[in-house]
mmCIF file as Biopython writes it, N, C-alpha, C and O atoms, coordinates in Angstrom:
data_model
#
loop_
_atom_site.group_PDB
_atom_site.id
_atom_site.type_symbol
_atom_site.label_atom_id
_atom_site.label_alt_id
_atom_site.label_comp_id
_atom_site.label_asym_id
_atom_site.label_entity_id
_atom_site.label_seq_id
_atom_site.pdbx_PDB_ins_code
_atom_site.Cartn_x
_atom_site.Cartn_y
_atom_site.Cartn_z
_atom_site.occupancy
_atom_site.B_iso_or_equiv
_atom_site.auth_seq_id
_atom_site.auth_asym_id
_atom_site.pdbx_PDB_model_num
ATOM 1   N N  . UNK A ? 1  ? -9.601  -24.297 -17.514 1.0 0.0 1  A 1 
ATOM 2   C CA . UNK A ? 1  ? -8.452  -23.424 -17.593 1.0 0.0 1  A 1 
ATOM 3   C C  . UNK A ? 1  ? -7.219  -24.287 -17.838 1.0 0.0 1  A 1 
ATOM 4   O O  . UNK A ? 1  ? -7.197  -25.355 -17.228 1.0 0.0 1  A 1 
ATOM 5   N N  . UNK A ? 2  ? -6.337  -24.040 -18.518 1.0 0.0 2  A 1 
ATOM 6   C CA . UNK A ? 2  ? -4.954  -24.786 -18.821 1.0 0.0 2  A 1 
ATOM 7   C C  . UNK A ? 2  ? -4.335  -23.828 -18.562 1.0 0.0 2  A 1 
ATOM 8   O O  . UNK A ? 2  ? -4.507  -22.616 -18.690 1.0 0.0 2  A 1 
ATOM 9   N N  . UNK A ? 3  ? -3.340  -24.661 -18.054 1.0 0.0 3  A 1 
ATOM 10  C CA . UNK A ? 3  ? -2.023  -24.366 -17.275 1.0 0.0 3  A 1 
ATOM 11  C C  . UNK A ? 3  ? -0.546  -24.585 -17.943 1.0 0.0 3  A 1 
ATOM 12  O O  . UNK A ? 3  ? 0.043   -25.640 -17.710 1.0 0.0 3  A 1 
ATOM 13  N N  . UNK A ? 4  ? -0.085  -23.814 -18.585 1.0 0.0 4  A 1 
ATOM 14  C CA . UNK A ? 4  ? 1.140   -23.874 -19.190 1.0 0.0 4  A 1 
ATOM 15  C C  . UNK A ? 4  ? 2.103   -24.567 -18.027 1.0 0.0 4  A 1 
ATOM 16  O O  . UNK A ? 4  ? 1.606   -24.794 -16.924 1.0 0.0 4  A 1 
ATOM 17  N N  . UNK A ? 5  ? 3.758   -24.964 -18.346 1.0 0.0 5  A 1 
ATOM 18  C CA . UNK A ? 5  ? 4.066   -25.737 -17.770 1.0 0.0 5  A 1 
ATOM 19  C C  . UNK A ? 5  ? 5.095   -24.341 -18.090 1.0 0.0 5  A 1 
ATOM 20  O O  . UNK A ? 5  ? 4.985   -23.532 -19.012 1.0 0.0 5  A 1 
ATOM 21  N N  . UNK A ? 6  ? 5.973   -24.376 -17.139 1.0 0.0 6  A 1 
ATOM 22  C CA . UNK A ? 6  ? 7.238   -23.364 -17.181 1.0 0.0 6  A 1 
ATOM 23  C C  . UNK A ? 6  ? 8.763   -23.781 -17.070 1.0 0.0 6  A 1 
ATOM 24  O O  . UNK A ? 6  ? 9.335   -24.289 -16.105 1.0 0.0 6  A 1 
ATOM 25  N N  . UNK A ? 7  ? 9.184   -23.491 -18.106 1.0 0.0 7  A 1 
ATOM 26  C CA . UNK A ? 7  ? 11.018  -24.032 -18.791 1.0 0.0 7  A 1 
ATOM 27  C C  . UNK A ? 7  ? 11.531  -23.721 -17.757 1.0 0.0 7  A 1 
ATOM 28  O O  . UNK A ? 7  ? 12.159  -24.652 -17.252 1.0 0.0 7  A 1 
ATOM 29  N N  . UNK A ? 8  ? 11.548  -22.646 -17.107 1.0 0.0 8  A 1 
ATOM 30  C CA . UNK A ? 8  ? 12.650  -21.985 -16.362 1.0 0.0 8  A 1 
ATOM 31  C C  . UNK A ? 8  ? 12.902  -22.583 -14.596 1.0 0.0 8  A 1 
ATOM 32  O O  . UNK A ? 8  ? 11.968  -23.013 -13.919 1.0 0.0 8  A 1 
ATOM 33  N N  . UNK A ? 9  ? 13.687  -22.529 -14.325 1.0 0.0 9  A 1 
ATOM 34  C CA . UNK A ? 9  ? 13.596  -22.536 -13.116 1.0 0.0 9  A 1 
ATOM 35  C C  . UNK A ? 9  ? 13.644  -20.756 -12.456 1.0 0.0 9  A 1 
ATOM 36  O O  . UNK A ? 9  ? 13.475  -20.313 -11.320 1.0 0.0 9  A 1 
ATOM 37  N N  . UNK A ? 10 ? 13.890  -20.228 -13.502 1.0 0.0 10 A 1 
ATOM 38  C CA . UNK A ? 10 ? 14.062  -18.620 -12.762 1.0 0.0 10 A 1 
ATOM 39  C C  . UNK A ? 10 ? 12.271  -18.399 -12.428 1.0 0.0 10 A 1 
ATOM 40  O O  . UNK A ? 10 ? 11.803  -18.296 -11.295 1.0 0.0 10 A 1 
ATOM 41  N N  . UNK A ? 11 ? 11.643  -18.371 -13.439 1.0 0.0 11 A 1 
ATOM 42  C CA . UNK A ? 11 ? 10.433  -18.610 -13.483 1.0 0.0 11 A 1 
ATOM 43  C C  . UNK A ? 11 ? 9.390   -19.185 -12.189 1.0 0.0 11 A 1 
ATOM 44  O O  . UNK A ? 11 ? 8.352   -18.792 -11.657 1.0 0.0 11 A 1 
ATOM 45  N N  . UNK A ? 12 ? 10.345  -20.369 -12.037 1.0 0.0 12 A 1 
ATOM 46  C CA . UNK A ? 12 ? 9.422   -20.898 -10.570 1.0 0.0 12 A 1 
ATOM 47  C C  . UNK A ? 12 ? 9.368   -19.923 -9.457  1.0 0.0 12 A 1 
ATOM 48  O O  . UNK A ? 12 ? 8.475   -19.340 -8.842  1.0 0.0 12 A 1 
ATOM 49  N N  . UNK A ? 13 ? 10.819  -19.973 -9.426  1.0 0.0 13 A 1 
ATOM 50  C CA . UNK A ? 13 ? 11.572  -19.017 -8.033  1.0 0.0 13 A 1 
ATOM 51  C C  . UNK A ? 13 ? 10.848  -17.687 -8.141  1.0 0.0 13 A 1 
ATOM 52  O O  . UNK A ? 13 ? 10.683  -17.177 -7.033  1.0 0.0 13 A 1 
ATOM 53  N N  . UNK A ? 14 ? 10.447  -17.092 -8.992  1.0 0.0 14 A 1 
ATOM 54  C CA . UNK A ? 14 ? 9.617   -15.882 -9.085  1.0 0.0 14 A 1 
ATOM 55  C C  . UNK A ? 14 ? 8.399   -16.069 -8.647  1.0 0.0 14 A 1 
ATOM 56  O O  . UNK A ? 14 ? 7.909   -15.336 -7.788  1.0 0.0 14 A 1 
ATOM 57  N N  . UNK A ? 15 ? 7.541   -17.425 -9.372  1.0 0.0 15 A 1 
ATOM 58  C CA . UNK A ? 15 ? 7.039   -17.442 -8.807  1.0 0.0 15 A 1 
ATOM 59  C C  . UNK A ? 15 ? 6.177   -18.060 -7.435  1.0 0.0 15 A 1 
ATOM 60  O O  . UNK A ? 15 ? 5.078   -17.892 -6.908  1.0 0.0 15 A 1 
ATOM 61  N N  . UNK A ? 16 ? 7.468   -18.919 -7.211  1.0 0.0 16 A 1 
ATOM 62  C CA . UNK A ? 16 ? 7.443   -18.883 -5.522  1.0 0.0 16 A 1 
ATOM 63  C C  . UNK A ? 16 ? 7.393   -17.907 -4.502  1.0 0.0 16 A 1 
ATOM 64  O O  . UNK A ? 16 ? 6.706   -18.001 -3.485  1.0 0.0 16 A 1 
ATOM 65  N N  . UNK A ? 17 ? 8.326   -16.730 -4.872  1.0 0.0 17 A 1 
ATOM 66  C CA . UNK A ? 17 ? 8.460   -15.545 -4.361  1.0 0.0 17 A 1 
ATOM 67  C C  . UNK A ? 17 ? 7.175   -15.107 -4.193  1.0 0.0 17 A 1 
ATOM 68  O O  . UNK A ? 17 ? 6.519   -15.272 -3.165  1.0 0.0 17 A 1 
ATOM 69  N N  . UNK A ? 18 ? 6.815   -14.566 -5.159  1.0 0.0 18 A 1 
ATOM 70  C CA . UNK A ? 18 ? 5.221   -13.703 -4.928  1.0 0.0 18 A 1 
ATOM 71  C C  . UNK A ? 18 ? 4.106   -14.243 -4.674  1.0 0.0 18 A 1 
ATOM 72  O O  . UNK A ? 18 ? 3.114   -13.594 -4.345  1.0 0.0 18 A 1 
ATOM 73  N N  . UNK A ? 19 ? 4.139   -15.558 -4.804  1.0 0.0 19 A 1 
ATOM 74  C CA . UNK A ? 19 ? 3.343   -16.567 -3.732  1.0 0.0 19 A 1 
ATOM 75  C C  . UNK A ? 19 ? 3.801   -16.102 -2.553  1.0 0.0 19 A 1 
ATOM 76  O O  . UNK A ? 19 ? 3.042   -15.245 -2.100  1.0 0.0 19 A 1 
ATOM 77  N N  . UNK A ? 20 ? 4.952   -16.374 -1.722  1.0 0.0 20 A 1 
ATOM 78  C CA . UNK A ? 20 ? 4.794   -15.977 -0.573  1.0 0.0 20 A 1 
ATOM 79  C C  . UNK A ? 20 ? 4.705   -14.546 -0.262  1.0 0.0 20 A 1 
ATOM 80  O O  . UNK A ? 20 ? 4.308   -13.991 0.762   1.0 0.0 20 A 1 
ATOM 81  N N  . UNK A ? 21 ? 5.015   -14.219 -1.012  1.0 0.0 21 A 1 
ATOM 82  C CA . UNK A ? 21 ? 4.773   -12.540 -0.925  1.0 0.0 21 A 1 
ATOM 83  C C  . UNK A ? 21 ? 3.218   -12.486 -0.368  1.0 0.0 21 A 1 
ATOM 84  O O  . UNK A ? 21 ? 2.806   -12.540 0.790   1.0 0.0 21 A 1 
ATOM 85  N N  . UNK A ? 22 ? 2.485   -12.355 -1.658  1.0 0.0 22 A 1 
ATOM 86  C CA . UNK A ? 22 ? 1.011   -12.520 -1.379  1.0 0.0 22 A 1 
ATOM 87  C C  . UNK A ? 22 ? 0.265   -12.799 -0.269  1.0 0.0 22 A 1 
ATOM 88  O O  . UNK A ? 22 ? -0.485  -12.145 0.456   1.0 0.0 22 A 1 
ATOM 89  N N  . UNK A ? 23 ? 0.717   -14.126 -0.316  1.0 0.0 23 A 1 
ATOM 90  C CA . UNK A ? 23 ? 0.350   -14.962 0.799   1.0 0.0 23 A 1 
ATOM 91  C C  . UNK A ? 23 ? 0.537   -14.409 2.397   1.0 0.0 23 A 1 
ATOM 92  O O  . UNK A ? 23 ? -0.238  -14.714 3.304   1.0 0.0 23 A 1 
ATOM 93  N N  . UNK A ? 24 ? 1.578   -13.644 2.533   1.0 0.0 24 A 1 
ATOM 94  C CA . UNK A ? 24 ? 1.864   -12.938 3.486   1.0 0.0 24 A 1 
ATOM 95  C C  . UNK A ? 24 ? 1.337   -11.803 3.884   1.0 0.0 24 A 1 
ATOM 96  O O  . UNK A ? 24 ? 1.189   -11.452 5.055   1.0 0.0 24 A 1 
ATOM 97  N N  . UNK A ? 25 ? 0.981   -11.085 2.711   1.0 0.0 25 A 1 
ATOM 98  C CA . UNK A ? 25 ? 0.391   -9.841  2.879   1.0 0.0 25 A 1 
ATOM 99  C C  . UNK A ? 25 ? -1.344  -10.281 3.615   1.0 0.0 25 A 1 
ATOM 100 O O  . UNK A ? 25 ? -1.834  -10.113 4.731   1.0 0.0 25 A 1 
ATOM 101 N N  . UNK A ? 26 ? -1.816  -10.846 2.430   1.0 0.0 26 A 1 
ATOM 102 C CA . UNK A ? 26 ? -3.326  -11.894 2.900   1.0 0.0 26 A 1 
ATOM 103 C C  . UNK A ? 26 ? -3.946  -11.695 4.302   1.0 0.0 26 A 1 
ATOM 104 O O  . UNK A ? 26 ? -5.023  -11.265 4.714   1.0 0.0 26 A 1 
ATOM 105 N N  . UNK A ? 27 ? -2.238  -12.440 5.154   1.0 0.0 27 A 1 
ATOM 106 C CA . UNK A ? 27 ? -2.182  -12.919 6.377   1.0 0.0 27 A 1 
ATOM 107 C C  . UNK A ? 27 ? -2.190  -11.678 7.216   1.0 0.0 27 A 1 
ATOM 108 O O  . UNK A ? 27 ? -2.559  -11.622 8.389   1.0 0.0 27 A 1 
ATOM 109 N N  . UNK A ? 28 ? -1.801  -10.819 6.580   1.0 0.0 28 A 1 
ATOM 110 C CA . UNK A ? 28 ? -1.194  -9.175  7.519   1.0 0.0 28 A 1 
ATOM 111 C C  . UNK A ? 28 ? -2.977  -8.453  7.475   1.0 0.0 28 A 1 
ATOM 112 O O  . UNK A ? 28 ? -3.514  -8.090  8.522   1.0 0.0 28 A 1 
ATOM 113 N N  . UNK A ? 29 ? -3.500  -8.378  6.469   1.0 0.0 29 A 1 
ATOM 114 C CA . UNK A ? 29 ? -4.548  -7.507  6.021   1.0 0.0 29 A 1 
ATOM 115 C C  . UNK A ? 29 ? -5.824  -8.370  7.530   1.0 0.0 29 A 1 
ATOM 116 O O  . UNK A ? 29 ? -6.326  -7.802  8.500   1.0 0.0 29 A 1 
ATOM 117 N N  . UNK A ? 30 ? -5.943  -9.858  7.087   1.0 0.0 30 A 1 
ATOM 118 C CA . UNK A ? 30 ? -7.017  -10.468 8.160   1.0 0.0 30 A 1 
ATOM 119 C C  . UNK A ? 30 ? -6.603  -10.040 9.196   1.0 0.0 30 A 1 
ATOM 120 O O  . UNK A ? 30 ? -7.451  -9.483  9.892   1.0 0.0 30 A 1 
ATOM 121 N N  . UNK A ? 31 ? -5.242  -10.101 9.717   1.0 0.0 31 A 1 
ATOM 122 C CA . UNK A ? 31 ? -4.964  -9.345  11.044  1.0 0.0 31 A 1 
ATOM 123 C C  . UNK A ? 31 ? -5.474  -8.206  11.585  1.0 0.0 31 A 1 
ATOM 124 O O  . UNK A ? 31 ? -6.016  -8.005  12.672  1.0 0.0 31 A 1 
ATOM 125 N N  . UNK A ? 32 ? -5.142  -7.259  10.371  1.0 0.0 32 A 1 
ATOM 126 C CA . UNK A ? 32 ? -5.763  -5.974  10.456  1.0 0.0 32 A 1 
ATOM 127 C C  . UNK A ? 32 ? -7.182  -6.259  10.925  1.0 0.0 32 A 1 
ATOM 128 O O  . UNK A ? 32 ? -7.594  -6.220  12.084  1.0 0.0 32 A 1 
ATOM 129 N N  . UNK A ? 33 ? -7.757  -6.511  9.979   1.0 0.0 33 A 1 
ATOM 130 C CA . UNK A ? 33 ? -9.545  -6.356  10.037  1.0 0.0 33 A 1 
ATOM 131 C C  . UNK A ? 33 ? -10.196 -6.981  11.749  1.0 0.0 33 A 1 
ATOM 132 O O  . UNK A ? 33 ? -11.161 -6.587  12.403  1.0 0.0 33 A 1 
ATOM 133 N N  . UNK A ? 34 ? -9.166  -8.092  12.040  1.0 0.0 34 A 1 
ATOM 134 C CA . UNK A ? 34 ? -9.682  -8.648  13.041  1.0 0.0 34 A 1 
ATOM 135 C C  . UNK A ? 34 ? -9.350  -7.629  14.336  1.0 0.0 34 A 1 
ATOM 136 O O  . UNK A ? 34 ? -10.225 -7.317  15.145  1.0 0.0 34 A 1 
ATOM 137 N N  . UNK A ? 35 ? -8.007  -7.171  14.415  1.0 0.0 35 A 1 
ATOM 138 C CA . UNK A ? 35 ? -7.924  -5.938  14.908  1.0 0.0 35 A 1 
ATOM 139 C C  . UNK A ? 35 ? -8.613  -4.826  15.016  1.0 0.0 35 A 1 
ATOM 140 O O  . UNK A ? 35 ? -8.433  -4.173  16.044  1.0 0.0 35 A 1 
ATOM 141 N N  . UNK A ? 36 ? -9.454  -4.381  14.127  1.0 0.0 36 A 1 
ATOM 142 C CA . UNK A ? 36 ? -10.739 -3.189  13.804  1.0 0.0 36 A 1 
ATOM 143 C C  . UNK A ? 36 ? -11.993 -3.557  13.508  1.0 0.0 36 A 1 
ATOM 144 O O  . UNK A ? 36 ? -12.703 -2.989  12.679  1.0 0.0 36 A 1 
ATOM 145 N N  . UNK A ? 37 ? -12.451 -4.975  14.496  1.0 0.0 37 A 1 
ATOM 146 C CA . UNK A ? 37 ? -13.402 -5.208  14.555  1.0 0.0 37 A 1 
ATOM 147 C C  . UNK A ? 37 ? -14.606 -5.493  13.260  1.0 0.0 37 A 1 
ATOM 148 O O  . UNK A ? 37 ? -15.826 -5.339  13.312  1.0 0.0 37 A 1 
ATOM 149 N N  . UNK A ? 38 ? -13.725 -5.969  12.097  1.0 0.0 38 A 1 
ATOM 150 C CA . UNK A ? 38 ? -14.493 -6.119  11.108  1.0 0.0 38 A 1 
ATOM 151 C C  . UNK A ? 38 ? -13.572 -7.858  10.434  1.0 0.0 38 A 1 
ATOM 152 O O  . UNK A ? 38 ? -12.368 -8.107  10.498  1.0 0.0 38 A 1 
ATOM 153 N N  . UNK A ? 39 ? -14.831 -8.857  9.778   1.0 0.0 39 A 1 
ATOM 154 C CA . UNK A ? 39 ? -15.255 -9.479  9.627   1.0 0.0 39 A 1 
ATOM 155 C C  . UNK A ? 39 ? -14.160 -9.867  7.757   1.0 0.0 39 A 1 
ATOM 156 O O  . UNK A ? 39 ? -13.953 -9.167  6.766   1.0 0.0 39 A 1 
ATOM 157 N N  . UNK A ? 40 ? -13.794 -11.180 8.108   1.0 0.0 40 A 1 
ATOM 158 C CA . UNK A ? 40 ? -12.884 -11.575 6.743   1.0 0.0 40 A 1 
ATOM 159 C C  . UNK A ? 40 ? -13.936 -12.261 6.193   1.0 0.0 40 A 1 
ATOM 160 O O  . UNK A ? 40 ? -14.729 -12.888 6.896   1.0 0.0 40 A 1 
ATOM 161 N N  . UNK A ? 41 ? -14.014 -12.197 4.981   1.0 0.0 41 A 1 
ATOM 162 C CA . UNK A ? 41 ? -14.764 -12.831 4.464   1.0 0.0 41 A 1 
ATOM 163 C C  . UNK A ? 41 ? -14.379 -14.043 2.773   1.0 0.0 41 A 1 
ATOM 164 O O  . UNK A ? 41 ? -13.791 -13.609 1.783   1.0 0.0 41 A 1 
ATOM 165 N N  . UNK A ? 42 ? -14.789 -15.186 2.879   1.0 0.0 42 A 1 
ATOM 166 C CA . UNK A ? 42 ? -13.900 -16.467 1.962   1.0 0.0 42 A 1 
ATOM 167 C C  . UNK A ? 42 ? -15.295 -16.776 1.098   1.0 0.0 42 A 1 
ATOM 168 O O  . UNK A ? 42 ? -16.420 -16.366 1.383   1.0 0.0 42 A 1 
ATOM 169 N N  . UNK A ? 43 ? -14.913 -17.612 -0.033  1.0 0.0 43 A 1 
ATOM 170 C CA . UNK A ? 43 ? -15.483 -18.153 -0.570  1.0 0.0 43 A 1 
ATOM 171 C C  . UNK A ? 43 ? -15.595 -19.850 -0.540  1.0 0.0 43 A 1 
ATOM 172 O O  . UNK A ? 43 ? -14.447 -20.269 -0.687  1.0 0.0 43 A 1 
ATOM 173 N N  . UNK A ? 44 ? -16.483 -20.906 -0.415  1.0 0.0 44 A 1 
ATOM 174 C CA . UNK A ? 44 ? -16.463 -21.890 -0.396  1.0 0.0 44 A 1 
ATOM 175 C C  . UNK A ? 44 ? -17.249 -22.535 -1.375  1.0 0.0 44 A 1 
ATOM 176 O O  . UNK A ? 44 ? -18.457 -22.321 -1.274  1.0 0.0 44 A 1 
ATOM 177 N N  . UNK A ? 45 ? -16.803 -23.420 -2.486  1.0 0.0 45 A 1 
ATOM 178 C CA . UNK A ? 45 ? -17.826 -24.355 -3.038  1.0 0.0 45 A 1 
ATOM 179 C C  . UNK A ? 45 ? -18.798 -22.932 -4.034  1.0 0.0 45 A 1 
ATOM 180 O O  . UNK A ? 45 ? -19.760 -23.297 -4.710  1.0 0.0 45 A 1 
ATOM 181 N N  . UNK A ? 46 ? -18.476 -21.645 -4.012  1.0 0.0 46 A 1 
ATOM 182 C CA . UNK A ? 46 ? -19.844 -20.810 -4.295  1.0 0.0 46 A 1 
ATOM 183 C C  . UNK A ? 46 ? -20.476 -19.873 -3.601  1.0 0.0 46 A 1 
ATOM 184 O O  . UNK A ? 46 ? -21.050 -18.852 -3.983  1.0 0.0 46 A 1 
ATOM 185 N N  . UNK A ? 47 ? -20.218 -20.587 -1.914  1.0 0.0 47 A 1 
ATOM 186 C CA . UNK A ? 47 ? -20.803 -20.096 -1.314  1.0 0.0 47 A 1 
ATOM 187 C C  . UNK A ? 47 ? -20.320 -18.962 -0.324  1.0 0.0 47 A 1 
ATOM 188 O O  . UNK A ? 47 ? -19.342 -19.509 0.187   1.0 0.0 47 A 1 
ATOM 189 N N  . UNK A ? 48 ? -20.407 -17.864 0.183   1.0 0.0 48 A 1 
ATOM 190 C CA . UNK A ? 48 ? -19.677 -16.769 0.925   1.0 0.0 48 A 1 
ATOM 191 C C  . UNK A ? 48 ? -19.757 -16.587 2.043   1.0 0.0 48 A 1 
ATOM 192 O O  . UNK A ? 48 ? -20.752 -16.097 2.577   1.0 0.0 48 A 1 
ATOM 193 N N  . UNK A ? 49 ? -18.430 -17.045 2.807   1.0 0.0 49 A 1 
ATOM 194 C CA . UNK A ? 49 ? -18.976 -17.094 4.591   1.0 0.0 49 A 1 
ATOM 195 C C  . UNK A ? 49 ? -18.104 -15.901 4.960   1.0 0.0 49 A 1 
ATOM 196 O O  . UNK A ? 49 ? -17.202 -15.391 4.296   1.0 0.0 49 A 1 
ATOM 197 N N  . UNK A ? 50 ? -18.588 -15.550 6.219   1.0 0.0 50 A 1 
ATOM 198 C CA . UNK A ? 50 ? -17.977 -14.527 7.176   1.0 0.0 50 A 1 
ATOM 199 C C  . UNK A ? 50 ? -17.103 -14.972 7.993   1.0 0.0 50 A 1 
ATOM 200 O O  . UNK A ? 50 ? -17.638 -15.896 8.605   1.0 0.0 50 A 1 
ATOM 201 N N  . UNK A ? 51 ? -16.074 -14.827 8.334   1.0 0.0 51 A 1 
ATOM 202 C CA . UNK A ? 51 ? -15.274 -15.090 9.867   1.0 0.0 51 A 1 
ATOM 203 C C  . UNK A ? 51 ? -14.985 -13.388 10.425  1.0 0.0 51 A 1 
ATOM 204 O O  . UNK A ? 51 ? -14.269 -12.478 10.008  1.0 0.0 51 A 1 
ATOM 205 N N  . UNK A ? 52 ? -16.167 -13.563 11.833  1.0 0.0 52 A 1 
ATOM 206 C CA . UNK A ? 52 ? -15.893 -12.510 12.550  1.0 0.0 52 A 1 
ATOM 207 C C  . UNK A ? 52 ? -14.542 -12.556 13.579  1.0 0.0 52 A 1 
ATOM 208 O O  . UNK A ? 52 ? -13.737 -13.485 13.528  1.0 0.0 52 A 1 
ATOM 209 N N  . UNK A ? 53 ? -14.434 -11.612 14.359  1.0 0.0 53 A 1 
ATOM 210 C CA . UNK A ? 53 ? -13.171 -11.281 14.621  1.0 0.0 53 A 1 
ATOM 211 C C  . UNK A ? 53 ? -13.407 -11.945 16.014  1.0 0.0 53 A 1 
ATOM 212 O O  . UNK A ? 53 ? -12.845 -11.214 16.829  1.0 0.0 53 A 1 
ATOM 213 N N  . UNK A ? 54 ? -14.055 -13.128 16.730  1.0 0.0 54 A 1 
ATOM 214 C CA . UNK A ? 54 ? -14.224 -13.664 17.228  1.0 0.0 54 A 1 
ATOM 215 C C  . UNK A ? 54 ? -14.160 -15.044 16.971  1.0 0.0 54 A 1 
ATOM 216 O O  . UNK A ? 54 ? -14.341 -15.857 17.877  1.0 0.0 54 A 1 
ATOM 217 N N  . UNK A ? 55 ? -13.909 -15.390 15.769  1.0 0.0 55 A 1 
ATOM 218 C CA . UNK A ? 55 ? -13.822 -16.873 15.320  1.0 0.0 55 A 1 
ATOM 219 C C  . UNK A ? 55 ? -14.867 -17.074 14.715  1.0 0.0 55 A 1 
ATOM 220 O O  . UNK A ? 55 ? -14.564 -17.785 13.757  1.0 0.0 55 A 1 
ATOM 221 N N  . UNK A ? 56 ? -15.934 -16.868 14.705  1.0 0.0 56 A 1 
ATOM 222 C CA . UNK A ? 56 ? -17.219 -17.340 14.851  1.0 0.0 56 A 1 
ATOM 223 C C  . UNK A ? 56 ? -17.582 -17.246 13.028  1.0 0.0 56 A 1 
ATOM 224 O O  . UNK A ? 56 ? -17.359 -16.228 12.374  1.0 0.0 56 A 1 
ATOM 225 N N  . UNK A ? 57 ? -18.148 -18.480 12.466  1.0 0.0 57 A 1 
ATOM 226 C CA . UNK A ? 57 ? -18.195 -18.127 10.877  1.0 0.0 57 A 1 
ATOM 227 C C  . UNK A ? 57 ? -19.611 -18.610 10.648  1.0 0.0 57 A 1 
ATOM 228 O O  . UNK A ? 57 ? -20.185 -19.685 10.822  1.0 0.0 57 A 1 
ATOM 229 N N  . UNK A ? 58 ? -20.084 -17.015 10.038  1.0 0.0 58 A 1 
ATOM 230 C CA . UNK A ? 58 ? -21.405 -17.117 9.511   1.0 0.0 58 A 1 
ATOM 231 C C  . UNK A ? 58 ? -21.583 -16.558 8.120   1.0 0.0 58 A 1 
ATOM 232 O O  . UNK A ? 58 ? -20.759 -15.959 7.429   1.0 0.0 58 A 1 
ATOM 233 N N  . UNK A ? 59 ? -22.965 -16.916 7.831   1.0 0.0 59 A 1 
ATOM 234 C CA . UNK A ? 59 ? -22.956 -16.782 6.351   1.0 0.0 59 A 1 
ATOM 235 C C  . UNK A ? 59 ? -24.045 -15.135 5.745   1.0 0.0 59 A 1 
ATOM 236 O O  . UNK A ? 59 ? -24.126 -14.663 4.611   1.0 0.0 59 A 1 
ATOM 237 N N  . UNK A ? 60 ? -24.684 -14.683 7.001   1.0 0.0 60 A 1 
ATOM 238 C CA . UNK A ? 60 ? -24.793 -13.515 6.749   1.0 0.0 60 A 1 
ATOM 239 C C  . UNK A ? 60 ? -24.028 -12.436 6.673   1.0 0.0 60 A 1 
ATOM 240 O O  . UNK A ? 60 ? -23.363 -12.252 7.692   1.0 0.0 60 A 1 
ATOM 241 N N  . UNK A ? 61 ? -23.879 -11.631 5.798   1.0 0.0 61 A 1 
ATOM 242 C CA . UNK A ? 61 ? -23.437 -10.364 5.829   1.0 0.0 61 A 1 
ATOM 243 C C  . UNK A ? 61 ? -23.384 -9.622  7.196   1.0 0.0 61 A 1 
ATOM 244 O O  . UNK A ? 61 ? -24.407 -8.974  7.418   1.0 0.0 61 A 1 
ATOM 245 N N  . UNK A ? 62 ? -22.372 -9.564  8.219   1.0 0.0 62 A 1 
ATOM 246 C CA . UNK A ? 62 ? -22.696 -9.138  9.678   1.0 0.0 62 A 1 
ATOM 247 C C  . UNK A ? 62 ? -22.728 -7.151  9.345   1.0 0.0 62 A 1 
ATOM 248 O O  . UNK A ? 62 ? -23.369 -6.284  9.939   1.0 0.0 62 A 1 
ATOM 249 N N  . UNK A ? 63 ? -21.931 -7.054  8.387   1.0 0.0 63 A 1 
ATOM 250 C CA . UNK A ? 63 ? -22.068 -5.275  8.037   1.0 0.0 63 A 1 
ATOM 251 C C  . UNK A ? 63 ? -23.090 -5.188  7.012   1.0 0.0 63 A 1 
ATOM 252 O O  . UNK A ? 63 ? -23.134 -4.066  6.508   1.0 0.0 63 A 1 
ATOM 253 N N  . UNK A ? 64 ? -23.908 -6.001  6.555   1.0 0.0 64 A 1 
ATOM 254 C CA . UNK A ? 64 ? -24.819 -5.835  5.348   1.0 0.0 64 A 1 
ATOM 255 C C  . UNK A ? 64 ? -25.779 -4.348  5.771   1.0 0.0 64 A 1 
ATOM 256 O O  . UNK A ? 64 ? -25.744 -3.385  5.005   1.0 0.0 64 A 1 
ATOM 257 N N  . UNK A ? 65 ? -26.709 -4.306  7.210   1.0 0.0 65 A 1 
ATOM 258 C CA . UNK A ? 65 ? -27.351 -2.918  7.744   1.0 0.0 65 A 1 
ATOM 259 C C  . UNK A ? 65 ? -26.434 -1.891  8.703   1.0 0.0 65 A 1 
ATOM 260 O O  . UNK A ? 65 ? -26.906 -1.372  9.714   1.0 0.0 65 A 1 
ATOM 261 N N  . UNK A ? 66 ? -24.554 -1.586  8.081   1.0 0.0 66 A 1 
ATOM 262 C CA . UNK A ? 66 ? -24.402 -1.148  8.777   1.0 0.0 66 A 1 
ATOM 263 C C  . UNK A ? 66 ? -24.782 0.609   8.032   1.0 0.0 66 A 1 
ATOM 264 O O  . UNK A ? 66 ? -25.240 1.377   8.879   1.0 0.0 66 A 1 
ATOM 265 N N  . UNK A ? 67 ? -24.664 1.053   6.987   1.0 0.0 67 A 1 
ATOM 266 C CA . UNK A ? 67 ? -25.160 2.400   6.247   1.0 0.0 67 A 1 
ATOM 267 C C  . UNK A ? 67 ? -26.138 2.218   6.489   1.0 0.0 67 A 1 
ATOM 268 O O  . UNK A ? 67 ? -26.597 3.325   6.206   1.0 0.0 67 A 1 
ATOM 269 N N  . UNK A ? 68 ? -27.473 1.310   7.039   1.0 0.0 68 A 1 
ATOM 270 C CA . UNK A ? 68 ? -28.589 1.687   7.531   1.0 0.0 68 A 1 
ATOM 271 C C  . UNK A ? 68 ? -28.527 2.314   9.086   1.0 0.0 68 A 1 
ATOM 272 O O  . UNK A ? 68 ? -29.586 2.869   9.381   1.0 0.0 68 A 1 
ATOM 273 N N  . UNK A ? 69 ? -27.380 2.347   10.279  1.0 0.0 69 A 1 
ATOM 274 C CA . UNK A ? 69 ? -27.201 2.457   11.488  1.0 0.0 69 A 1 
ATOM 275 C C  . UNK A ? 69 ? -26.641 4.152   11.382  1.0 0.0 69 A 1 
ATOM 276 O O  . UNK A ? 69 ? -26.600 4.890   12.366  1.0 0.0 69 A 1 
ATOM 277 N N  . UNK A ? 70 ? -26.202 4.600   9.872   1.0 0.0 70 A 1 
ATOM 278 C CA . UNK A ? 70 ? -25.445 5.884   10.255  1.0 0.0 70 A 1 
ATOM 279 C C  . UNK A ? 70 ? -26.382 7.154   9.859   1.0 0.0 70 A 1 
ATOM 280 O O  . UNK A ? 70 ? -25.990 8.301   10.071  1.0 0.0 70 A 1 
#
């Protein structure tokens, strides 16, 4: 992937902004989930881990049989 380089400084500041924008929201949403008892889930290297709302990071799907429970 190439990465253009950007003239502006208005440009940066924009997009510094919605970097932290983003970035903030990100932070609000994991809150949520950890709050309602459901599980954030990242990508590493390829590979897809879980962080339950206990800390605890695993690599199974912890809701994978939950439409099998209803």
């Amino acid at each position: 992937m190439r990465v253009e380089k950007l003239d502006s400084l208005t440009a940066y500041q924009n997009a510094s902004l919605f970097t932290n924008l983003f970035s903030k929201a990100v932070q609000r949403a994991k809150e949520i989930n950890r709050k309602n008892g459901l599980p954030n889930d990242f990508v590493v290297k390829g590979k897809r881990f879980y962080e339950l709302p206990n800390g605890e990071i695993v690599t199974k799907n912890p809701l994978a049989n939950e439409s099998a429970k209803q």
